[in-house]
N, C-alpha and C positions, 0 to 999 in steps of 0.2 A: 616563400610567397605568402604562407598565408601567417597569423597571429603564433604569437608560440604555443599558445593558452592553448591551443585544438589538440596540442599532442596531448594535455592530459586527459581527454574521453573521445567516448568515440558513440557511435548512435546505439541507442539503447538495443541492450540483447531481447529485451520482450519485443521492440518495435521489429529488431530485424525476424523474430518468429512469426509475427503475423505476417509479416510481408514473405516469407518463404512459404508461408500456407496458401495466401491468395495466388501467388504463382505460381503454386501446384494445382489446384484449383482453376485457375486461368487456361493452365495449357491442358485443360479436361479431365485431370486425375480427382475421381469420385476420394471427394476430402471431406475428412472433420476435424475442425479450429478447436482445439483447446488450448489455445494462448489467448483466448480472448482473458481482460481483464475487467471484465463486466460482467451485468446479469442481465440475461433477455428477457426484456419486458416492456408493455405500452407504459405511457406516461399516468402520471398519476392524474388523476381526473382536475385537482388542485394548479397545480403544475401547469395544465392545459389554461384554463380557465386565467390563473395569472399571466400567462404569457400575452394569451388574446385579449383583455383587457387592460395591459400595458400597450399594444399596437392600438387598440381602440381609440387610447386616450393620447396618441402620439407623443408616448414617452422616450425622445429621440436625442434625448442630449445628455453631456456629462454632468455624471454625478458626481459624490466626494470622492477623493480619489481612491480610495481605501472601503468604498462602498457605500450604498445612502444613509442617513442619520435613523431611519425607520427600522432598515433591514441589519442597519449594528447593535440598533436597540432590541430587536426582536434574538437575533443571536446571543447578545447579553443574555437576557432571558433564559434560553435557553441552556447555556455555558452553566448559570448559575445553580438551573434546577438539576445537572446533570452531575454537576461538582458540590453542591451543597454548599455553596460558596455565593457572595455577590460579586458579578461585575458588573463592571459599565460599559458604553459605549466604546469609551476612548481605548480603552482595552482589547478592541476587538478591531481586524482587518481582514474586509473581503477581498478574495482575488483571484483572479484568473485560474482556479483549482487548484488541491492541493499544491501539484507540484509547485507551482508559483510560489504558494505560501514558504515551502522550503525552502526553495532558491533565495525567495526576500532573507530567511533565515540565518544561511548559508553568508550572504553576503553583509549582515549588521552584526552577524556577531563572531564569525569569524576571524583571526587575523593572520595572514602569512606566516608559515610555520606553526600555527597551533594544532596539535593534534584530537582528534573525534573519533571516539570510537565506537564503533558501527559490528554490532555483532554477524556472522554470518551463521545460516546463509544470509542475505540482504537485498532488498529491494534494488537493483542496479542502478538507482537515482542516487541514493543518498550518496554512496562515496562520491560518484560521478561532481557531483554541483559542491562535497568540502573540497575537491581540488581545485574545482574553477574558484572557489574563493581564497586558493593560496596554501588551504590546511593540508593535512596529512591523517586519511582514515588509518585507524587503528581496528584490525579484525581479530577477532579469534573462534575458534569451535561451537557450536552451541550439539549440535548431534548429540556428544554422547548423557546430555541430560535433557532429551526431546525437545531440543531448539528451542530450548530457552534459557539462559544466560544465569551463571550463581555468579551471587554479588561476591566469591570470592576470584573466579575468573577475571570480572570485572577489574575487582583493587588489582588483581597481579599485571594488568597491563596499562594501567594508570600511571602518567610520568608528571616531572614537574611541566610539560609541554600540553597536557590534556586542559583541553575547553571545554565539551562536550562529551552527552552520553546518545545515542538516538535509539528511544524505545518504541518498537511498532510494534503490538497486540491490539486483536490477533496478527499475527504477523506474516508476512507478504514475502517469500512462496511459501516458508513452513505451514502458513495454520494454527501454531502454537499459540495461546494466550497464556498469559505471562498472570502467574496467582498473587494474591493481596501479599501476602509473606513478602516472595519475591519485589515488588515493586517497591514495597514497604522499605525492604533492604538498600536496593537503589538509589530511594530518597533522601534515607540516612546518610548514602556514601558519598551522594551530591554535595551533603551539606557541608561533610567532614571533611570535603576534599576542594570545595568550592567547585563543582561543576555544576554547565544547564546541564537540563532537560529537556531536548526536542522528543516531546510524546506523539507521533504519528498513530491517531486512533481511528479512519476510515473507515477502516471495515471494523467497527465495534460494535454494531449491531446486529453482527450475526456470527452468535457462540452456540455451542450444539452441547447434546450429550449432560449439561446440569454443568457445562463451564459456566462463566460469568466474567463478563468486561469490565474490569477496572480501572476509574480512575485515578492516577496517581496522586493528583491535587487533593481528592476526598480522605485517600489515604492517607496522607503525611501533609495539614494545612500548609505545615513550615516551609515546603516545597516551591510554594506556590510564585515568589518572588525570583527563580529560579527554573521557571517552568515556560516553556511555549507549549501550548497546544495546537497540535495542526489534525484538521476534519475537512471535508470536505461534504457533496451529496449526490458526487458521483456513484457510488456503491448505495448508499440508503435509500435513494430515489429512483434508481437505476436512471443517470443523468450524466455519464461520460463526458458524451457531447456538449453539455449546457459550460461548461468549466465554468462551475462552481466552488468556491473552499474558502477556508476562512482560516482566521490565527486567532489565539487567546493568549494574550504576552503579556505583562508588565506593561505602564503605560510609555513608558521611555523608547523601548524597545519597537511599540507600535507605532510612534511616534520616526523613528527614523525607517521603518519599512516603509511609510505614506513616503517619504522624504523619495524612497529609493524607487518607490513604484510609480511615484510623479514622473521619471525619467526612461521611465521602460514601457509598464503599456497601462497606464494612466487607469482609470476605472475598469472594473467589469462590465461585462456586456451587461448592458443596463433592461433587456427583456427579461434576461435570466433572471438580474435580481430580482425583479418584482414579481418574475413567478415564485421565486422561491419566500418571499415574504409573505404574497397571498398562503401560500401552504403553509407557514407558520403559525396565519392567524387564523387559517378556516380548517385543515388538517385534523382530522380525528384520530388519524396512526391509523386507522383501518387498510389505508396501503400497503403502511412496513407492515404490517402484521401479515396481508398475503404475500408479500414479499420475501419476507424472512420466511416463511413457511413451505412457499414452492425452492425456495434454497434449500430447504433443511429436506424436504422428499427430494430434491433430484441429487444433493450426499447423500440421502441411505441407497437412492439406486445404484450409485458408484460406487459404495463400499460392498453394495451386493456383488456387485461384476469383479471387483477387485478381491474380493477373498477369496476368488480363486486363483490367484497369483500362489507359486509353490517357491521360488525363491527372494523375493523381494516383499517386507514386512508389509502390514497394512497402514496405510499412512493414519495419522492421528485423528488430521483434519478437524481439528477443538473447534476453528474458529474460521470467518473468512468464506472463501468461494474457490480453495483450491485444494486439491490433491495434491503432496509432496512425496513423494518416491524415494528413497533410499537406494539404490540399486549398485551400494557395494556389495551387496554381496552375488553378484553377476558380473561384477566387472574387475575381478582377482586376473584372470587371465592376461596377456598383451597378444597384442596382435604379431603377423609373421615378420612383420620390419620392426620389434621390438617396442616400440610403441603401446603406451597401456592405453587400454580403451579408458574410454570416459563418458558422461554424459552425452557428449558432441555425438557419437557413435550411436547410441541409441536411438537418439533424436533423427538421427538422417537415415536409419533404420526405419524405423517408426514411421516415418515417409515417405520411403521407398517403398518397403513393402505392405505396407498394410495403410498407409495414407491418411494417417494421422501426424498431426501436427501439436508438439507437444514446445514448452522452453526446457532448455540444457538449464540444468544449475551451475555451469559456468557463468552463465549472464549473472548468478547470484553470488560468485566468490563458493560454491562449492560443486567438483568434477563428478560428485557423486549422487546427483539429483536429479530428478525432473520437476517440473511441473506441469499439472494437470487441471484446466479449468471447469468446474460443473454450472458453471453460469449459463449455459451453452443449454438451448431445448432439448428436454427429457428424453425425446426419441433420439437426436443425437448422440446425445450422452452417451446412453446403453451402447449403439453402436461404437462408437468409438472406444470406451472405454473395453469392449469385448477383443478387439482387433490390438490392442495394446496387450491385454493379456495374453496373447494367441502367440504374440511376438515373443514379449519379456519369459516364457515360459518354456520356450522352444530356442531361447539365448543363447548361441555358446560360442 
């Protein structure tokens, strides 16, 4: 009945987490969401101000399709001063938020049967959208060197079938940021091997601890021809809902996304853009600066709560707005039908009894994770993350 293409995904394992929160929740069980993938917070004062001044001015009709001439030039900008590099306009496309940006990705440079490989754990998107474009994700381990990827990993599953590499730091559920060395390494093997780079940098504005966000462009210029950048300002503005994002490609490459985004969903919301242009050009960063800051107290509250976990490590959390959990070493045992526990089991744990809502690292390609969001208000947090412990500690 339906397309064949449906059997290769199915609806995202973060979206079906939060919809199992709110139904617990719904049918009255006193819950807390940490599957959100956001940060709670009012709108930036900028943000506001550009939005109401775009309705003001009945700015109601479409733009370029790839986003306005103003707001590709002000991103330019930005891209440049971020990479030490110049772009232009043409080099750049807005869209309907990250994910879009991907998907556009996904579908201009992919080609049936080429293989991309997607380190794990992983963002549940990326492989999802290389199969709708025909490819074949390529995984492997990152665990045993704190979920981040050696470029000798990498070469060993490199075939003559690889197109792609997709590097997300900090990265989306580990935490991990990924060090100049490492990326360094990457960019070499791209070149030597001819692969892109889809650099997924989102959450790059918020590294902890005396990490530091790296761009890959900055580091290896040679890269650059060879390089998409996908960002968006859902996480830096805490703007979810606005779907906002952008790409930094090659101009050929941007050039057939507009082609491809003429056909799908034409320009961005055209209020958004121009609140987000206003904030480009009146924007002091005195926002991300409280921003980044209430993220960075409401991890050290969760790493307070969390060391006292007695069998499961302290997650890393370099980077990003999540907690990653480890929790092989709680889950050696199998259950009485032979059955090994996994992720899945904890999580419906987690729920049951103590009414927390966490994602399974199954949704990520590994059985051995959770994830945990601290974006979630402080007083939550602590509660929630205390009720997690109570569980995972008392595990057996």
């Amino acid at each position: 009945m339906l397309a064949q293409r449906t059997n290769l995904f199915k609806s995202s394992g973060t979206a079906a987490a939060r919809e199992a929160a709110k139904a617990a929740a719904d049918a009255g069980t006193d819950t807390v969401d940490l599957t959100v993938g956001e940060i709670w917070s009012d709108l930036a004062p900028t943000i506001r101000n550009g939005a109401i001044e775009a309705i003001r001015r009945g700015l109601n009709r479409y733009t370029d399709t790839v986003g306005s001439m103003e707001l590709r030039d002000a991103l330019a900008r930005k891209v440049s001063v971020e990479t030490g590099q110049l772009w232009r306009a043409d080099e750049i496309a807005v869209t309907s938020g990250a994910k879009q940006g991907l998907f556009n990705v996904a579908m201009t440079l992919i080609n049936p049967g080429d293989q991309v490989i997607v380190p794990a754990p992983y963002w549940t998107t990326f492989p999802a959208q290389v199969r709708i474009a025909g490819g074949m994700p390529v995984h492997f381990d990152t665990r045993p060197n704190g979920y981040v990827p050696r470029v000798e990993d990498i070469e060993r599953v490199i075939t003559p079938l690889t197109r792609a590499i997709v590097i997300n730091t900090p990265g989306n559920p580990s935490g991990a940021v990924y060090n100049a060395e490492t990326l360094a390494g990457i960019a070499r093997l791209s070149m030597e091997r001819d692969l892109w780079i889809i650099f997924d940098e989102c959450y790059g504005p918020f590294t902890h601890d005396g990490h530091r966000h790296h761009q890959i462009v900055s580091l290896s210029p040679d890269v650059r021809g060879r390089t998409v950048i996908v960002n968006s300002f859902s996480k830096s503005l805490a703007l979810t809902g606005w779907r906002i994002g952008y790409l930094a490609a090659p101009k050929e490459l941007i050039s057939a996304v507009k082609a491809l985004q003429s056909h799908t969903t034409s320009n961005p919301n055209v209020i958004a853009q121009h609140a987000v242009l206003h904030h480009l050009r009146e924007g002091d960063g005195a926002f991300e600066t409280r921003l980044k800051d209430r993220l960075a107290a409401a991890r050290q509250t969760g790493l307070s709560v969390l060391s006292e976990l007695q069998r499961v490590p302290m997650p890393g959390a370099q980077g990003g707005l999540y907690f990653y959990l480890d929790l092989s070493g709680i889950l050696q045992p199998t259950l009485g039908n032979g059955r090994a526990k996994t992720a899945d089991d904890v999580v419906a744990a987690l729920l049951a009894q103590a009414g927390v809502a966490g994602v399974s690292g199954t949704a990520f390609g590994d059985p051995m994770g959770i994830r945990l969001s601290y974006g979630i208000p402080p007083e939550q947090l602590e509660a929630g993350l205390e009720r997690v412990v109570r569980v995972l500690n008392t595990w057996n």
